[in-house]
DSSP file (Angstrom, degrees, kcal/mol; ACC not computed):
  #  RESIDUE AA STRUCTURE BP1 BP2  ACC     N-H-->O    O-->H-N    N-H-->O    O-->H-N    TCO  KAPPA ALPHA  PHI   PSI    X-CA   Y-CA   Z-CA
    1    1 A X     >        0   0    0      0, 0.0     4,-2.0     0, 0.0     3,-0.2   0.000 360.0 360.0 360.0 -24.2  103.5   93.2   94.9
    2    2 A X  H  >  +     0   0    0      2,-0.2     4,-1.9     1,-0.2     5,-0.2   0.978 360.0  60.1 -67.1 -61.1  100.5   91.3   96.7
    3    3 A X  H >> S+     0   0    0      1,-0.2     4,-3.8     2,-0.2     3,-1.2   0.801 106.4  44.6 -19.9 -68.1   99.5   95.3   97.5
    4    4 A X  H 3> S+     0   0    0      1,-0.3     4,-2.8    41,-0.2    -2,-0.2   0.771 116.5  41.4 -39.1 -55.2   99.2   96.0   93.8
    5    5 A X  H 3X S+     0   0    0     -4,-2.0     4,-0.5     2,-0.2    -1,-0.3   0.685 117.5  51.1 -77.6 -21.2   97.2   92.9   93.0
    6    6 A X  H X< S+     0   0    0     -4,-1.9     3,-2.3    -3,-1.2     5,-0.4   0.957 111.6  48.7 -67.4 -68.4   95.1   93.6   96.6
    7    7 A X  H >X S+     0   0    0     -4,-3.8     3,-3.1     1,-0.3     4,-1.7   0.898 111.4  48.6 -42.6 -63.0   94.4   97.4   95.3
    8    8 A X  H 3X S+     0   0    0     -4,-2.8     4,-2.0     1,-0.3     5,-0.3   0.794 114.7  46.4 -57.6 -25.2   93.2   96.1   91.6
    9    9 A X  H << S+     0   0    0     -3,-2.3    -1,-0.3    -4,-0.5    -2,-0.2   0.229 113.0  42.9-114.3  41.8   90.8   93.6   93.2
   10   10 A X  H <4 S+     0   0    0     -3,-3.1    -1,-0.3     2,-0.1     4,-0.2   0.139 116.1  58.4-100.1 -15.6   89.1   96.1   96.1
   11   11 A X  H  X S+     0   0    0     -4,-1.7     4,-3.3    -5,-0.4    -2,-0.2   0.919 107.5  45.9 -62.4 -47.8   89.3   98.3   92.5
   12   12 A X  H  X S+     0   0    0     -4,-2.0     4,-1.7    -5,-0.3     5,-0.4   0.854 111.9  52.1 -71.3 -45.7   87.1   95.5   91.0
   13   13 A X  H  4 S+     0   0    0     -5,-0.3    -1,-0.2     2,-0.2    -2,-0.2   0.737 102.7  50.1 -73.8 -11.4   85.1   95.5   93.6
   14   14 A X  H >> S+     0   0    0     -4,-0.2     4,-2.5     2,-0.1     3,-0.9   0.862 108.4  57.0 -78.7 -58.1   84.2   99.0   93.8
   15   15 A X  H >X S+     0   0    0     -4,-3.3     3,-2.1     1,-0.3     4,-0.6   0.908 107.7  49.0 -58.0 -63.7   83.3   98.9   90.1
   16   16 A X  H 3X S+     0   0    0     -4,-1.7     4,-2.3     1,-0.3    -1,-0.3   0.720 110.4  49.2 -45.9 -30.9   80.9   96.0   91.0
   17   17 A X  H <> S+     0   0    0     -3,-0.9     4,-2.4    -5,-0.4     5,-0.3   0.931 112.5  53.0 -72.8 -51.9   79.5   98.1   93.8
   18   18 A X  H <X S+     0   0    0     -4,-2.5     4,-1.4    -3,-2.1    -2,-0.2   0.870  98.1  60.6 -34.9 -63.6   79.2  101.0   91.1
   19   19 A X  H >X S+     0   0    0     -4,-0.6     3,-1.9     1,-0.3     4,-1.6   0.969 108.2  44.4 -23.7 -87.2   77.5   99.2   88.8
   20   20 A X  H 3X S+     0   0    0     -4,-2.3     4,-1.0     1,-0.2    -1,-0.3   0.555 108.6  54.8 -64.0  -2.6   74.7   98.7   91.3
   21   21 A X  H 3<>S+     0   0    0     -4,-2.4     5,-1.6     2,-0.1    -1,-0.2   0.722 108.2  46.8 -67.3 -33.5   74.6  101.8   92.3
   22   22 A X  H X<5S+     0   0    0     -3,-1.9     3,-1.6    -4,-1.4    -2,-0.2   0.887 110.3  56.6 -81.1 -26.5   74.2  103.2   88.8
   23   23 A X  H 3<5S+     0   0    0     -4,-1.6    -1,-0.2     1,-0.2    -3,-0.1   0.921 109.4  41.7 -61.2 -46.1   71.4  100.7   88.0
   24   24 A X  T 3<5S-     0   0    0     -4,-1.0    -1,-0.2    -5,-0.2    -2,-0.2   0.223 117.4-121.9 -98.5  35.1   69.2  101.6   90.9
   25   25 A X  T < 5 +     0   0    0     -3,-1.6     2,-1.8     1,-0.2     3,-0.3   0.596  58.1 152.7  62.0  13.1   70.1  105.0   90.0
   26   26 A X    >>< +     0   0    0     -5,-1.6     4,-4.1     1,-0.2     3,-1.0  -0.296  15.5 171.8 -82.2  58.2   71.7  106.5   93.2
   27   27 A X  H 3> S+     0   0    0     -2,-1.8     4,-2.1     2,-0.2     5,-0.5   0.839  74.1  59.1 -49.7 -36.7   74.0  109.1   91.4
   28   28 A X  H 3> S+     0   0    0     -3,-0.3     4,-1.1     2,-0.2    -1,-0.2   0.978 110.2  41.9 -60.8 -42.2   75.0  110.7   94.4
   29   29 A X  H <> S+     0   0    0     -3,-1.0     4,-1.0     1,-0.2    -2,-0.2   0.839 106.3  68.4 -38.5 -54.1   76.5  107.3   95.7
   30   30 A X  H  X S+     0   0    0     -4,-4.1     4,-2.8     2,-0.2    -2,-0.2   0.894 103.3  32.0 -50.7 -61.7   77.6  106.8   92.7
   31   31 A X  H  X S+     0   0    0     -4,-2.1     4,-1.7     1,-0.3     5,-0.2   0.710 116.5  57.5 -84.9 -14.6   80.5  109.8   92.5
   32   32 A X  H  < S+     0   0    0     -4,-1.1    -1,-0.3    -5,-0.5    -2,-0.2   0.828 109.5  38.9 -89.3  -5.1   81.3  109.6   95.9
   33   33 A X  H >X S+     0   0    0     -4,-1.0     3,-1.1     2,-0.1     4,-1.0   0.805 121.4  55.7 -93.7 -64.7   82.3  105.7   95.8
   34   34 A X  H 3X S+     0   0    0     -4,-2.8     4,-4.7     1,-0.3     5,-0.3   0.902 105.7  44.2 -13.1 -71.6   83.9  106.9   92.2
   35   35 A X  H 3X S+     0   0    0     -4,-1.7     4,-0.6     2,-0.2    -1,-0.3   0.845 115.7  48.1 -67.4 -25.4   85.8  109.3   93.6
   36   36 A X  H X> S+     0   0    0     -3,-1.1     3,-6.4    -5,-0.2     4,-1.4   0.927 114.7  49.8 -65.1 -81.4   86.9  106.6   96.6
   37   37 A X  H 3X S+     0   0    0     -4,-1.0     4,-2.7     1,-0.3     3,-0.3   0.804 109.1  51.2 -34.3 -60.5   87.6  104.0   93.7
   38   38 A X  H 3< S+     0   0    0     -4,-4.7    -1,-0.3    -5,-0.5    -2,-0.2   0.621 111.9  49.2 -81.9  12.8   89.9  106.6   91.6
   39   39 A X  H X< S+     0   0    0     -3,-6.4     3,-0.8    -4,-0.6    -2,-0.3   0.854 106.8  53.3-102.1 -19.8   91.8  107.2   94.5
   40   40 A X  H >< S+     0   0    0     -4,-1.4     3,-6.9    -3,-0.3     4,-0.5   0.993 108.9  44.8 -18.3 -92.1   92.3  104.0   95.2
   41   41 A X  T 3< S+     0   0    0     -4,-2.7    -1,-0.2     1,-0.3    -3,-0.1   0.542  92.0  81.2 -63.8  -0.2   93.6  103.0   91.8
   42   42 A X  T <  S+     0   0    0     -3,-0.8    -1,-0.3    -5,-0.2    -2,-0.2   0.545  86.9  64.6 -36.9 -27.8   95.7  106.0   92.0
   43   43 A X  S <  S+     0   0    0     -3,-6.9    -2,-0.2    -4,-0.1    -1,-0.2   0.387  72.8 119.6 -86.3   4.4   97.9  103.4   94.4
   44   44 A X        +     0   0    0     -4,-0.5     2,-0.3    -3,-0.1   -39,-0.0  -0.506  35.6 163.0 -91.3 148.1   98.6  101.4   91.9
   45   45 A X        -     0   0    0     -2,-0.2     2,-0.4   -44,-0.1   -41,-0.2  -0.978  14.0-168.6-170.7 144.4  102.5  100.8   90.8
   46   46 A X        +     0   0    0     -2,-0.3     2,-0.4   -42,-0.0     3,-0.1  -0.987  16.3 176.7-141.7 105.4  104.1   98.2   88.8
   47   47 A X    >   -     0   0    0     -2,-0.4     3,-1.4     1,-0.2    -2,-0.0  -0.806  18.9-163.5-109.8  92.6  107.7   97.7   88.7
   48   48 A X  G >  S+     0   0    0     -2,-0.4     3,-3.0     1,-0.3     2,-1.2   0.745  83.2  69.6 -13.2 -78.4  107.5   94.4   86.2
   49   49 A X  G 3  S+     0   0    0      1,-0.4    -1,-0.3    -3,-0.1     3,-0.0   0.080  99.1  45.9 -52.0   5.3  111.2   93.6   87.2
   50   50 A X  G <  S+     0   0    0     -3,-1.4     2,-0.4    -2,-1.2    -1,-0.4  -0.086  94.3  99.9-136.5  16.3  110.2   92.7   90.9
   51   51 A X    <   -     0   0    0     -3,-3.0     2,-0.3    -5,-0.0     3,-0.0  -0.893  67.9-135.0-111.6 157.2  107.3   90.6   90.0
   52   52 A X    >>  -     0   0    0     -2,-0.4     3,-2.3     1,-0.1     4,-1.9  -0.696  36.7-115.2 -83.2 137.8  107.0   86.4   89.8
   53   53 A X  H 3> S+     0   0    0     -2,-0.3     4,-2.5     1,-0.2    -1,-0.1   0.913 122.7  62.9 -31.5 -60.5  105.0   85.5   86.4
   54   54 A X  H 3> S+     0   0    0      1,-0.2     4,-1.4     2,-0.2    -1,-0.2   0.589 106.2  46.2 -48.3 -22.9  102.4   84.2   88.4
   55   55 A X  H <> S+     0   0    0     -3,-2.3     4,-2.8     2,-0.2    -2,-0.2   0.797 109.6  49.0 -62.0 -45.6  102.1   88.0   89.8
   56   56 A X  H  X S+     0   0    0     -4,-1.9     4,-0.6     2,-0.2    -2,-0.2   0.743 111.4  55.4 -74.8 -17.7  102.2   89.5   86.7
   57   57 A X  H >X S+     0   0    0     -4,-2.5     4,-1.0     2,-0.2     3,-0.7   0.974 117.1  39.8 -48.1 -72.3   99.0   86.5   85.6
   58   58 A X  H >X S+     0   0    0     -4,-1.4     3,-2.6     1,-0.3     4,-1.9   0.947 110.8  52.9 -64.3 -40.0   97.2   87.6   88.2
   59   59 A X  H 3X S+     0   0    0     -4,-2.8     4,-0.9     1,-0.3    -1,-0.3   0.798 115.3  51.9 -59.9 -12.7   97.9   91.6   88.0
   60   60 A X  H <X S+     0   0    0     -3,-0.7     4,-0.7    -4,-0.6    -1,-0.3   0.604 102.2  55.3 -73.2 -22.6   96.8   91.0   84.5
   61   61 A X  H XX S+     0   0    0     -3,-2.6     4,-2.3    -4,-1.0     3,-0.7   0.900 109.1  43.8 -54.9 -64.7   93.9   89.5   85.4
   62   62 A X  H 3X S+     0   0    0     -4,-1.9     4,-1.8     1,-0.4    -2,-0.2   0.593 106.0  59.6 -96.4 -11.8   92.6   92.0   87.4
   63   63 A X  H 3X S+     0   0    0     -4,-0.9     4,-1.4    -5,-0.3    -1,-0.4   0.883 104.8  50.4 -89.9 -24.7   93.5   94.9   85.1
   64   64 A X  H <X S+     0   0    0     -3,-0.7     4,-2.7    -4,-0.7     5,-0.3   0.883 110.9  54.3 -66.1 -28.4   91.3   93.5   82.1
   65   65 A X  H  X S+     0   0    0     -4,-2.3     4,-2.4     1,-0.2     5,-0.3   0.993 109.8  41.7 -62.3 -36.5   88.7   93.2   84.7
   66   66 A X  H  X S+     0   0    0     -4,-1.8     4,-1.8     1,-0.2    -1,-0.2   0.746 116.4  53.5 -81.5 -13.5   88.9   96.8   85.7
   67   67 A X  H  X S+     0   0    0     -4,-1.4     4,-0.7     1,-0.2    -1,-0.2   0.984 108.5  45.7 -63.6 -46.7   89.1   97.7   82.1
   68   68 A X  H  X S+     0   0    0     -4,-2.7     4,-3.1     2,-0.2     3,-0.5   0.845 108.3  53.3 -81.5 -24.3   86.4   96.2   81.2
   69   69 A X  H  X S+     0   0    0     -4,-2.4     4,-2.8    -5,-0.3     5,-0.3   0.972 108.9  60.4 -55.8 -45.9   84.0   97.4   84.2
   70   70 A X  H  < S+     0   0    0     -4,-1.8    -1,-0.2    -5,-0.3    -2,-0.2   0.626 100.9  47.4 -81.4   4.4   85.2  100.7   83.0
   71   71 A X  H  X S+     0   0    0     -4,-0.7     4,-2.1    -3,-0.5     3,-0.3   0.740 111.4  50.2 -50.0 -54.7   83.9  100.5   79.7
   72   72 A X  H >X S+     0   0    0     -4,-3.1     4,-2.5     1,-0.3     3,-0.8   0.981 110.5  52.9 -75.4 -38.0   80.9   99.4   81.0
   73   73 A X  H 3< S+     0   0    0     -4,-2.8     4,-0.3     1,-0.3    -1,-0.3   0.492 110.8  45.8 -43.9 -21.9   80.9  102.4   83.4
   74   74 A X  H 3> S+     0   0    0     -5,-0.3     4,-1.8    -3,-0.3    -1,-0.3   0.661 107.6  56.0 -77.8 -31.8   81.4  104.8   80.9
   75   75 A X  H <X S+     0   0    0     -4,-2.1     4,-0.6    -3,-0.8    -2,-0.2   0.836 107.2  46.9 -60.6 -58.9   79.1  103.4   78.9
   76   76 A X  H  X S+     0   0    0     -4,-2.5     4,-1.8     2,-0.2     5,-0.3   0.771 111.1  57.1 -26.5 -54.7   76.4  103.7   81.7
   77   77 A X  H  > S+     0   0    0     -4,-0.3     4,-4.3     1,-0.2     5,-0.4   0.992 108.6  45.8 -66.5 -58.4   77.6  107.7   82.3
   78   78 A X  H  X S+     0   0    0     -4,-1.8     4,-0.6     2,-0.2    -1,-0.2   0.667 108.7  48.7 -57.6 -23.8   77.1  108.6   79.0
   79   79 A X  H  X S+     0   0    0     -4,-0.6     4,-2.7     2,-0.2    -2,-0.2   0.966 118.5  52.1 -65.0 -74.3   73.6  107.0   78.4
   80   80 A X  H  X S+     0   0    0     -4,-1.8     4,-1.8     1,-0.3    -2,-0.2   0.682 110.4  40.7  11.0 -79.7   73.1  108.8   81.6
   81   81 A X  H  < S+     0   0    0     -4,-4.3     4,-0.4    -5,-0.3    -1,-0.3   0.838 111.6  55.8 -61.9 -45.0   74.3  112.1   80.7
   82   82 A X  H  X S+     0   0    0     -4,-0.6     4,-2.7    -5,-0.4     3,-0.5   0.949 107.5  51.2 -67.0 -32.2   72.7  112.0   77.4
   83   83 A X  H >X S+     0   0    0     -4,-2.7     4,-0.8     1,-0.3     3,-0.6   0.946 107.5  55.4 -57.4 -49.8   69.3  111.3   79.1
   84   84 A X  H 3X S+     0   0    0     -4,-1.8     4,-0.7     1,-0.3    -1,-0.3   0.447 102.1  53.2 -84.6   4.2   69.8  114.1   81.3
   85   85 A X  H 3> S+     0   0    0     -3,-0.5     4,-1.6    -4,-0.4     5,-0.4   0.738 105.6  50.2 -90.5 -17.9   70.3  116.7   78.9
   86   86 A X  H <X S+     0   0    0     -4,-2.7     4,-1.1    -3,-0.6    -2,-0.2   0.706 111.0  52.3 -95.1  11.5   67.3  116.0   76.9
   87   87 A X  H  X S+     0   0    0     -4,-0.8     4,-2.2     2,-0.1    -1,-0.2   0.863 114.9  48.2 -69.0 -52.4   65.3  116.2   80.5
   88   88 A X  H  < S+     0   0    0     -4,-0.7     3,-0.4     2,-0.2    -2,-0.2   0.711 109.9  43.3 -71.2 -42.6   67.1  119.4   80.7
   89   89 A X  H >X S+     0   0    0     -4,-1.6     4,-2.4     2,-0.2     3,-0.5   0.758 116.7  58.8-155.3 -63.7   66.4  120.9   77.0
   90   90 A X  H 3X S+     0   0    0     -4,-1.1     4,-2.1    -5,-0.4    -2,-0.2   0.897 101.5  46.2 -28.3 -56.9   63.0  119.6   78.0
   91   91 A X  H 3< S+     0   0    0     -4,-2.2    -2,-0.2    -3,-0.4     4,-0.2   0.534 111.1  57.3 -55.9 -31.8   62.7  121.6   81.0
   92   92 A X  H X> S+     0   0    0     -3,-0.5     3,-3.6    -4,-0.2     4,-0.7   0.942 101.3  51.8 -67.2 -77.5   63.8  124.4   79.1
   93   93 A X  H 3X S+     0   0    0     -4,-2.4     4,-1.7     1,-0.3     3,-0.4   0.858 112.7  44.3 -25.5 -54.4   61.3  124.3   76.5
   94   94 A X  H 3X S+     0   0    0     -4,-2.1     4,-0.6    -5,-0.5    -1,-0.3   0.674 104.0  64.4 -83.7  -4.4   58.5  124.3   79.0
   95   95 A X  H <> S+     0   0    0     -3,-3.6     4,-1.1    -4,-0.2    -1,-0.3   0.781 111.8  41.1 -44.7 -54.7   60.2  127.0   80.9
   96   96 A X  H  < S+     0   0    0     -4,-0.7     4,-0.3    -3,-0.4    -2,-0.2   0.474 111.0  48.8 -95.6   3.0   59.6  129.0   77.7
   97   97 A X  H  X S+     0   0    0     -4,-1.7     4,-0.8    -5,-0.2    -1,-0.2   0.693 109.1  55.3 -61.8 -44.6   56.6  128.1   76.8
   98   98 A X  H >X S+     0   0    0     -4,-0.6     4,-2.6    -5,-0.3     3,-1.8   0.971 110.5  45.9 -41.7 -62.5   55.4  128.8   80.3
   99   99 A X  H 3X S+     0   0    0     -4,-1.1     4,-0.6     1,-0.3    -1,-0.2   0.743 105.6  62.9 -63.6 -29.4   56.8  132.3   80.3
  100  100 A X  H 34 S+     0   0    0     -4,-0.3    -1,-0.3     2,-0.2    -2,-0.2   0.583 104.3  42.6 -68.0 -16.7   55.3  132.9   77.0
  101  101 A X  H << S+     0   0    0     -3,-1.8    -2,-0.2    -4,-0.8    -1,-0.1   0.713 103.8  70.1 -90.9 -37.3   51.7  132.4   78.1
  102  102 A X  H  <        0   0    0     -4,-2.6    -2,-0.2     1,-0.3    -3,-0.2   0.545 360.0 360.0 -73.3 -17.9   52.3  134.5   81.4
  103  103 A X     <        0   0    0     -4,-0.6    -1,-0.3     0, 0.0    -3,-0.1   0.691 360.0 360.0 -67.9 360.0   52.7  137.7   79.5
């Protein structure tokens, strides 16, 4: 079980790493330590009935942390995302404006 409880807190520790990556804006970093992180927590496996309380305390622990980082990581992607469509819709616009002058 010690695995399980290992994976979630190198999980938690990705997200933190995530975090700063998304702050100072290094989006490429970003989905390839993402993509690390969700294979990672891919490992995870819980058969309740072979854990001590005090296992399932800590694995509990460490999955509201990773919940809540991934809230906040979603939260982040989507601000994100939205920003870069209206760069993009931008971009457009002055694409056609551009083109409109050049005839």
């Amino acid at each position: 079980m010690a695995n399980t409880i290992d994976i979630a807190q190198q999980g938690i520790a990705l997200s933190i790493q995530l975090l700063a990556l998304a702050d100072n804006e290094k989006w490429d970093e970003f989905f390839e330590l993402e993509a690390e992180r969700h294979a990672l927590l891919l490992k995870v496996s819980v058969e309740t009935d072979k854990l001590t309380e005090t296992e399932l305390q800590q694995l509990r622990v460490a999955m509201d942390q990773l919940l809540e980082f991934n809230d906040k990581l979603e939260k982040i992607c989507r601000l994100e995302r939205q920003n870069a469509g209206v760069e993009l819709q931008k971009l457009q616009k002055n694409s056609k404006v551009s083109k409109a002058y050049s005839e």
